[in-house]
C-alpha positions as CSV (number, residue, x, y, z in Angstrom):
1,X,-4.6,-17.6,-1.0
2,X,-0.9,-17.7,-0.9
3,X,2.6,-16.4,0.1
4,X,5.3,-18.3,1.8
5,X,5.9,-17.8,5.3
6,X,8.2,-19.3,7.6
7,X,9.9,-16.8,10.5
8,X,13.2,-18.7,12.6
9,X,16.2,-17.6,14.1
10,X,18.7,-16.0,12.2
11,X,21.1,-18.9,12.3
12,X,18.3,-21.3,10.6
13,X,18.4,-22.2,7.0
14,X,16.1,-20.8,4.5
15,X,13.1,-23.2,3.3
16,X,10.1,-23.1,1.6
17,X,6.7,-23.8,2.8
18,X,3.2,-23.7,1.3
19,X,2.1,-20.6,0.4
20,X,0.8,-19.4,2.9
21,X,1.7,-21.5,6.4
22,X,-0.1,-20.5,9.2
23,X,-0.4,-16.7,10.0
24,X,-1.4,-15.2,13.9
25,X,-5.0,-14.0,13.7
26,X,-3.5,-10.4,14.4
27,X,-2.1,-10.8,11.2
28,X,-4.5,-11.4,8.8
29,X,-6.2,-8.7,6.7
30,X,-10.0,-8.1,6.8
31,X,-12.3,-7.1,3.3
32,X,-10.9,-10.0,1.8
33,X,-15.1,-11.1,0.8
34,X,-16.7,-8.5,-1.4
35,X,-19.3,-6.8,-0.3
36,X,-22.2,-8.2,-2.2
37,X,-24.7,-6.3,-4.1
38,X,-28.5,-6.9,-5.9
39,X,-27.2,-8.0,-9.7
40,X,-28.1,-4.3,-11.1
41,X,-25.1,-2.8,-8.7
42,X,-22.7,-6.0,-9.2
43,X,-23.3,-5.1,-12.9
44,X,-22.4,-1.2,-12.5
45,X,-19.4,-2.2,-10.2
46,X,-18.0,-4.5,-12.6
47,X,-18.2,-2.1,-15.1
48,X,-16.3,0.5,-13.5
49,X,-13.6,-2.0,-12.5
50,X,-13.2,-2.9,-15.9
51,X,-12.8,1.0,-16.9
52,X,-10.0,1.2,-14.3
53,X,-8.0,-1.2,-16.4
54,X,-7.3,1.4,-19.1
55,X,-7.0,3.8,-16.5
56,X,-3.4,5.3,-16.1
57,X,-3.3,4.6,-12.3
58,X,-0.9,1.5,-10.5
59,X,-2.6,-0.9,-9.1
60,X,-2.8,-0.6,-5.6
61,X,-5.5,2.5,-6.5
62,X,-7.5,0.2,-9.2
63,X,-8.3,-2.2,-6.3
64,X,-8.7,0.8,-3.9
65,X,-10.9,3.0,-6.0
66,X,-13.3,-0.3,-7.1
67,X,-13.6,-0.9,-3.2
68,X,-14.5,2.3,-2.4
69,X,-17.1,2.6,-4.8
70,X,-18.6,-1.0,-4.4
71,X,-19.5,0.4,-0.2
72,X,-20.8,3.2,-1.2
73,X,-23.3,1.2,-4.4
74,X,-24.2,-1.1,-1.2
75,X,-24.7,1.3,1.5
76,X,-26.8,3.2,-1.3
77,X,-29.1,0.0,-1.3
78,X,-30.3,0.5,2.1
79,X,-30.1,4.8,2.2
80,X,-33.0,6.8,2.0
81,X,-32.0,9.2,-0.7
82,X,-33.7,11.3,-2.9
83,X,-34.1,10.7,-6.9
84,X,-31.7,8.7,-8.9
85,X,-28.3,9.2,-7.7
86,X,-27.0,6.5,-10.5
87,X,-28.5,8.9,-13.3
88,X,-29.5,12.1,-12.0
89,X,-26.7,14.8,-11.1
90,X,-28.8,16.3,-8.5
91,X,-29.4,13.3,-6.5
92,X,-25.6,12.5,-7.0
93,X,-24.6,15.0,-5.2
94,X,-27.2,14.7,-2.3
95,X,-26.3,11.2,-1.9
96,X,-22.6,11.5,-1.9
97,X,-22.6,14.3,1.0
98,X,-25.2,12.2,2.6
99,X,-22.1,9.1,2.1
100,X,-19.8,11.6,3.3
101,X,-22.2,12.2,6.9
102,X,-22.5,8.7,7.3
103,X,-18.8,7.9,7.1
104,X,-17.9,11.0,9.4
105,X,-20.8,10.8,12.0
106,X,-21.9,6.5,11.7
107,X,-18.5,5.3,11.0
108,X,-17.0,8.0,12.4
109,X,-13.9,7.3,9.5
110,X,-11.0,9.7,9.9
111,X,-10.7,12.6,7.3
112,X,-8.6,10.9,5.1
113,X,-10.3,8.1,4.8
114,X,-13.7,9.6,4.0
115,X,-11.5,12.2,1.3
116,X,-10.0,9.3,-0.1
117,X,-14.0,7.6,-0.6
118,X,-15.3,11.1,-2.1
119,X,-11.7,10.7,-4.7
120,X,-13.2,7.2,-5.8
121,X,-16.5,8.6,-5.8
122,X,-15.5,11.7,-8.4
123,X,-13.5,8.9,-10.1
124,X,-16.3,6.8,-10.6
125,X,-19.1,9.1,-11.4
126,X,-16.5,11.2,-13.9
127,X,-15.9,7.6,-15.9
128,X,-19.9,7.4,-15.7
129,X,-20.4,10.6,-17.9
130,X,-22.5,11.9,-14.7
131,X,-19.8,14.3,-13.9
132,X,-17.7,14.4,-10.8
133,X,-19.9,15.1,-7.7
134,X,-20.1,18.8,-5.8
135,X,-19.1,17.7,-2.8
136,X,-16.3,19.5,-0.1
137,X,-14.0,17.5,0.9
138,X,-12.7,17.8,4.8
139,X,-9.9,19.7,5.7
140,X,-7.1,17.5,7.0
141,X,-4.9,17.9,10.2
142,X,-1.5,19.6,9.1
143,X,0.5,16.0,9.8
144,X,2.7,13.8,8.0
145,X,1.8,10.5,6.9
146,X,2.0,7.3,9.8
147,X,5.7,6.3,9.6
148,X,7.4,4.2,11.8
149,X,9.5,5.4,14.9
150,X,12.9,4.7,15.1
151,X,12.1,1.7,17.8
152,X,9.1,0.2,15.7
153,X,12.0,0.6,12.4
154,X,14.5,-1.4,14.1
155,X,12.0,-4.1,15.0
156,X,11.0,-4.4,11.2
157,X,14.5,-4.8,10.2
158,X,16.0,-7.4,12.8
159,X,12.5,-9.7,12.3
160,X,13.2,-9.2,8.3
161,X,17.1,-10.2,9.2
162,X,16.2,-13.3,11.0
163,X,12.8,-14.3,8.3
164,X,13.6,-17.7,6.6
165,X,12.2,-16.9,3.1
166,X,14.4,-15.3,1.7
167,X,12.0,-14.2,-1.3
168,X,9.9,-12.4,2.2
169,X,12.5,-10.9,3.1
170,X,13.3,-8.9,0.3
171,X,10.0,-8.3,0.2
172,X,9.8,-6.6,3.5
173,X,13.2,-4.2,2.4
174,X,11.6,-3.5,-1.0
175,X,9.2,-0.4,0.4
176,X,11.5,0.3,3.8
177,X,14.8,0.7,1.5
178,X,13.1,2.0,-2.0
179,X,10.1,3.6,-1.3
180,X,7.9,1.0,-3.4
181,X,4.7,0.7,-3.7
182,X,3.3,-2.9,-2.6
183,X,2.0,-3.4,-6.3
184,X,5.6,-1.9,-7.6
185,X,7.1,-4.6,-5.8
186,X,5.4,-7.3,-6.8
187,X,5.3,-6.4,-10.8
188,X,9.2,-5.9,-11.0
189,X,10.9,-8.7,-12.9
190,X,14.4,-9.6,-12.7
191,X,15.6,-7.6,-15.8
192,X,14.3,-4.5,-13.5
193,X,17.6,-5.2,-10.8
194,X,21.0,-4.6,-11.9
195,X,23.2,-5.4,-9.0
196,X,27.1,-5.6,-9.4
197,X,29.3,-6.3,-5.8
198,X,29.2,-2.5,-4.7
199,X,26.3,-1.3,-6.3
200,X,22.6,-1.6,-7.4
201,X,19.7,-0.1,-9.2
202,X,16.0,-1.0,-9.5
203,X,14.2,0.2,-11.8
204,X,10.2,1.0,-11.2
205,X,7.7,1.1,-14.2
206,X,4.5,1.8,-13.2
207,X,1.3,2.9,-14.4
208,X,1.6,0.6,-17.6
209,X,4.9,1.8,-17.8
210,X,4.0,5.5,-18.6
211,X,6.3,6.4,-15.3
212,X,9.2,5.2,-15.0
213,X,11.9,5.6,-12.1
214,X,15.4,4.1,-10.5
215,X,16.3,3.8,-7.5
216,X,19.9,2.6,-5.8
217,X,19.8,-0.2,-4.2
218,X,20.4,0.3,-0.2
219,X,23.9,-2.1,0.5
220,X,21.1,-4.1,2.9
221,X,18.8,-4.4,0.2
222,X,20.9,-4.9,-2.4
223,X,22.5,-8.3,-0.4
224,X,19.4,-9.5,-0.2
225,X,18.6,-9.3,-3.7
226,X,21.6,-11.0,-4.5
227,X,20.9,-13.9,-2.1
228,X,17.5,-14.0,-3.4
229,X,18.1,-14.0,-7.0
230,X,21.2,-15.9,-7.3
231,X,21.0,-18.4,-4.1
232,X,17.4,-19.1,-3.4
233,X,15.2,-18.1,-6.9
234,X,16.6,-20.6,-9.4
235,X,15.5,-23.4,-7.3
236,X,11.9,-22.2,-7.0
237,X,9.5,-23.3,-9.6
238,X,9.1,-20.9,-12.1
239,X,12.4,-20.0,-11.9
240,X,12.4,-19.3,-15.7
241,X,9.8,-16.7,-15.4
242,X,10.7,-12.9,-15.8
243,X,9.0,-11.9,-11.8
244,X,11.3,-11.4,-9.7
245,X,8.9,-12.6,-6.6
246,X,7.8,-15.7,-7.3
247,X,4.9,-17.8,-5.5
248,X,4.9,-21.2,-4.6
249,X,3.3,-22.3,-7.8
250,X,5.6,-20.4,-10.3
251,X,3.2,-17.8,-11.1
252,X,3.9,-13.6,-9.8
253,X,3.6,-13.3,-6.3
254,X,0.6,-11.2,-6.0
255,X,-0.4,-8.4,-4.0
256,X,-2.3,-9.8,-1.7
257,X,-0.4,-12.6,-0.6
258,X,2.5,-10.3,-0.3
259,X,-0.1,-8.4,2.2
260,X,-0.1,-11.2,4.0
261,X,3.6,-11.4,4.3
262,X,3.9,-8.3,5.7
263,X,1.5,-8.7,8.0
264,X,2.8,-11.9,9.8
265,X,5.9,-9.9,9.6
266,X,4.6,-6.9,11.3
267,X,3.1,-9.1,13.9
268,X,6.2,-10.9,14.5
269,X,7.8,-7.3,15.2
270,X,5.0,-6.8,17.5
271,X,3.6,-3.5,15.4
272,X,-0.2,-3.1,15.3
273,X,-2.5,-1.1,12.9
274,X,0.4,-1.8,10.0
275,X,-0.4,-1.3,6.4
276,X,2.4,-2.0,3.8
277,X,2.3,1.7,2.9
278,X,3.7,2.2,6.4
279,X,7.2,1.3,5.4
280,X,6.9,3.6,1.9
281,X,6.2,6.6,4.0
282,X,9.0,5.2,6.6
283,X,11.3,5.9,3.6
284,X,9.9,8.9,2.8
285,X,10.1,10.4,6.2
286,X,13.6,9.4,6.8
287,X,14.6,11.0,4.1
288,X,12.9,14.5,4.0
289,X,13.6,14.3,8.1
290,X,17.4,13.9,6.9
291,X,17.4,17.4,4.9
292,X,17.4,15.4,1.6
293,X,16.0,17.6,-1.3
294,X,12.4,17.5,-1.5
295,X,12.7,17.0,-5.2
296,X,15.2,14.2,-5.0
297,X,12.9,12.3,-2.5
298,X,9.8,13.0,-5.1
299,X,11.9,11.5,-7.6
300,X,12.9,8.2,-5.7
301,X,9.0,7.9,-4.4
302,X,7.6,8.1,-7.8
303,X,5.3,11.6,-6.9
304,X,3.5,13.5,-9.6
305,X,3.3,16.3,-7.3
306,X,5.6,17.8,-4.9
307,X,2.8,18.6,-2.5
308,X,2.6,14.9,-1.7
309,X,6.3,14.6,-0.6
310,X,6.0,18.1,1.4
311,X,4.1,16.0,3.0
312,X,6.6,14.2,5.4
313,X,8.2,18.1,6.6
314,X,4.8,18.1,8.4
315,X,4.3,17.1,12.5
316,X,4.1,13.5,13.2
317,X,1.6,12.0,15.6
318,X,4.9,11.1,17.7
319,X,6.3,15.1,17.3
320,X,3.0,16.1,18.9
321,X,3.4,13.9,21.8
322,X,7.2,14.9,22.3
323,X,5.9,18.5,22.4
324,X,3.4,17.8,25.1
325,X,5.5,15.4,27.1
326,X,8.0,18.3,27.3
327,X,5.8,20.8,29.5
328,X,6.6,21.1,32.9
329,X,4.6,18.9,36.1
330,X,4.8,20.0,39.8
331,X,5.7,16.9,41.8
């Protein structure tokens, strides 16, 4: 798999490598093998991944939801549940809360993690004809998505400033400065950035273009699109192609490889348990933490629902520290 990454001192001059030069350990991504399964499963599984296709849904939750589902079809191989879970609505629903108690008290997952299995699951078995499952999911803690803190935020940005690629690093502004998605930024094409010498706006099409959104381009951003797509892209092959990231063979820079990217980059800034949807929800915290409308920020994020972006006016992890770190000692 590729990406381009090279990381230097800000005075160095941009190059290209091989997609991808060599990344820390720390900064490589696990689940990249599938999780195998008897031929009967694989068969059922790539079924449903070939449903999602159709499905009006971006991309980052087709991959997601087919994940999902595949762990659960192999730890069903190996459970010892009742009936036909597959076929029988009865057994469904005792296997998926038995799934549920596995991932809570086995792999002791997070509430979110195990609501975001039991979404795949009703996902699945709805596009099945079986009917979504009756199964509860858990209440989650009243806190606001994992952003990062001002100190971890100004890390990103000065290892982004000083990255040699210059396609990476406006790949690593995209989600910090517009909110995108990993699989927004990597299916925009150039006629989806107008940039003039104040200005900019990118627009996002996603969900085979059924949403559609623009966003200004931050002055940072919007310098670094310029550099890119003027500078640095015409001299990449491929250059006649409509993506605006390109990989080193010409072809879209997919998502994965531009997980990658952002993961050496994230090491480099010395910031563990990163996800690229870190940096969306970093733009979506600053903003909503800034008194910005909660309507406008729904709008620049791309929400269906407002309840997602009331999100970010909940308590942080780091606001719950603060508040016990203020009571008093006796020393």
């Amino acid at each position: 798999m590729a990406s381009d990454i090279t990381v230097g001192s800000a005075g160095d001059p941009p190059e290209i490598t091989s997609d991808i030069t060599k990344v820390a350990p720390a900064a490589r991504r696990h689940g990249r093998v599938p999780t195998p399964l008897p031929a009967d499963l694989e068969a059922i599984c790539d079924d449903y991944a070939r449903q999602l296709t159709s499905a009006p849904l971006d991309d980052d939750t087709r991959r997601a939801y087919a994940s999902r589902v595949r762990t659960f079809l192999a730890w069903l191989t190996g459970a010892d549940v009742d009936g036909q879970p597959l076929t029988d609505p009865a057994a469904r629903d005792g296997a998926v809360r038995d799934y549920r108690a596995h991932l809570q008290t086995v792999r002791k997952r997070k509430p979110a993690t195990i609501n975001a299995a039991l979404a795949a699951l009703a996902d699945f078995y709805t596009r099945s004809g079986l009917g979504a499952p009756d199964a509860r999911r858990l209440e989650l803690p009243q806190q606001a998505p994992r952003a990062l803190d001002k100190k971890r935020a100004t890390r990103w940005l000065r290892v982004c400033e000083r990255w040699l690629n210059p396609r990476d690093r406006v790949l690593g502004l995209l989600p910090f400065y517009a909110g995108l998605r990993i699989g927004e930024a990597c299916a925009l094409d150039l006629d989806d950035i107008r940039l003039s010498a104040r200005k900019g706006l990118i627009t996002v099409r996603s969900g085979k273009g059924r949403r559609y959104r623009e966003i200004p381009a931050h002055p940072v951003l919007r310098d670094n699109l310029a550099l890119w797509i003027d500078a640095e892209r015409p001299h990449w092959p491929g250059a006649d192609r409509p993506a605006l990231l390109l990989n080193r063979r010409g072809g879209r820079l997919g998502v994965r490889a531009a997980d990658d990217i952002l993961a050496a980059i994230a090491n480099e800034a010395g910031i563990d348990n990163f996800t690229s949807h870190v940096l969306r929800h970093t733009f979506g915290t600053t903003l909503v933490r800034d008194g910005h409308d909660l309507v406008l920020v729904a709008e620049l994020m791309g929400h269906g629902r407002l309840e997602t972006t009331r999100a970010y006016t909940k308590p942080t992890a780091i606001d719950r520290e603060t508040a016990i770190n203020c009571l008093p000692t006796d020393r």
